[in-house]
C-alpha positions as CSV (number, residue, x, y, z in Angstrom):
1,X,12.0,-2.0,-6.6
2,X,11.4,-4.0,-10.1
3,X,10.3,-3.5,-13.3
4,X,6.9,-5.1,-12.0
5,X,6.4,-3.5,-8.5
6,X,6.6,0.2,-9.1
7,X,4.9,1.7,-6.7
8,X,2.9,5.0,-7.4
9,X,4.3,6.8,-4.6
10,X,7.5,6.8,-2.2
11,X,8.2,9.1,0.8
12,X,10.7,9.3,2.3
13,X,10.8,11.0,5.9
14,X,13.9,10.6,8.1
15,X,15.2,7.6,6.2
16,X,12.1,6.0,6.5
17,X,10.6,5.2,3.2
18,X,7.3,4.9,2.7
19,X,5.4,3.2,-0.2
20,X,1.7,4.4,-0.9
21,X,-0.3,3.5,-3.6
22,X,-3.3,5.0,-4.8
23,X,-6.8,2.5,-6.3
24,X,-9.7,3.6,-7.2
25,X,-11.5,0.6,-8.3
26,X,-9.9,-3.0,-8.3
27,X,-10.7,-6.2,-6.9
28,X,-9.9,-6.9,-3.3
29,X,-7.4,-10.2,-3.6
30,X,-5.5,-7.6,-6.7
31,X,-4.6,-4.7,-4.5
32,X,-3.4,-7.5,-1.1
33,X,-1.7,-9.3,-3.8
34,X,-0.1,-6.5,-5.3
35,X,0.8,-5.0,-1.4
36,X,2.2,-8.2,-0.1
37,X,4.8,-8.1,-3.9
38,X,6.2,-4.3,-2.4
39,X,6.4,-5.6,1.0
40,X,9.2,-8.1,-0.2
41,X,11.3,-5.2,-1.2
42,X,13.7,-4.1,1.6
43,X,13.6,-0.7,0.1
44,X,9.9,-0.6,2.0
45,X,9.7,0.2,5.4
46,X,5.8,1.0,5.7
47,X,2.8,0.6,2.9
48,X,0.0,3.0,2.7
49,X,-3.0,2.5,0.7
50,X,-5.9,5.0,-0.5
51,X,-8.6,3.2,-1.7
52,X,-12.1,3.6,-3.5
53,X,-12.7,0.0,-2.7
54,X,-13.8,-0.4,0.9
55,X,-11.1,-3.1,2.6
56,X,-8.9,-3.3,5.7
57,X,-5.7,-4.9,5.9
58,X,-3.6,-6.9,8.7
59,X,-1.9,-4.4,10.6
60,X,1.3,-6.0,8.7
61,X,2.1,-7.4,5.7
62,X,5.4,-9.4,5.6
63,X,6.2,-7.8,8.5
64,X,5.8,-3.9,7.7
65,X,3.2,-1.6,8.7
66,X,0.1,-1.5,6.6
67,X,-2.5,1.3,6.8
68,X,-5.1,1.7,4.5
69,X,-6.9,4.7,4.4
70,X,-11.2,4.3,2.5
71,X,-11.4,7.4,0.2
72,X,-15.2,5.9,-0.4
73,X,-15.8,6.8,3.5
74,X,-13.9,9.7,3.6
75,X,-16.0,11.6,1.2
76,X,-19.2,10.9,3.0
């Protein structure tokens, strides 16, 4: 990746790597913006987020697979 996109976590099954980062609180537009910088890498295959902030995503951003996962809703 770059000195600027470092992603919090990368797994890695079966060659596939994975990028999943991890907010608690932040602004909507920051964490899409933020996604959509990782997605440029080639290094990404797939994005996950976890999230206190309740959003959804497109199912892809730049053309990987982006899943985000509502820790808010989750712990209801």
């Amino acid at each position: 990746m770059s000195s600027r996109d470092i992603i919090d976590f990368l797994i890695a099954p079966e060659g596939a790597r994975i990028g999943v980062e991890l907010k608690l609180k932040a602004q909507r537009k920051a964490i899409y913006r933020q996604l959509c910088r990782y997605a440029e890498h080639e290094e990404i295959h797939a994005l996950v987020l976890l999230s206190g902030t309740a959003m959804t995503l497109p199912e892809t951003i730049n053309g990987k697979p982006a899943y985000v996962f509502s820790m808010g809703t989750a712990w209801l």
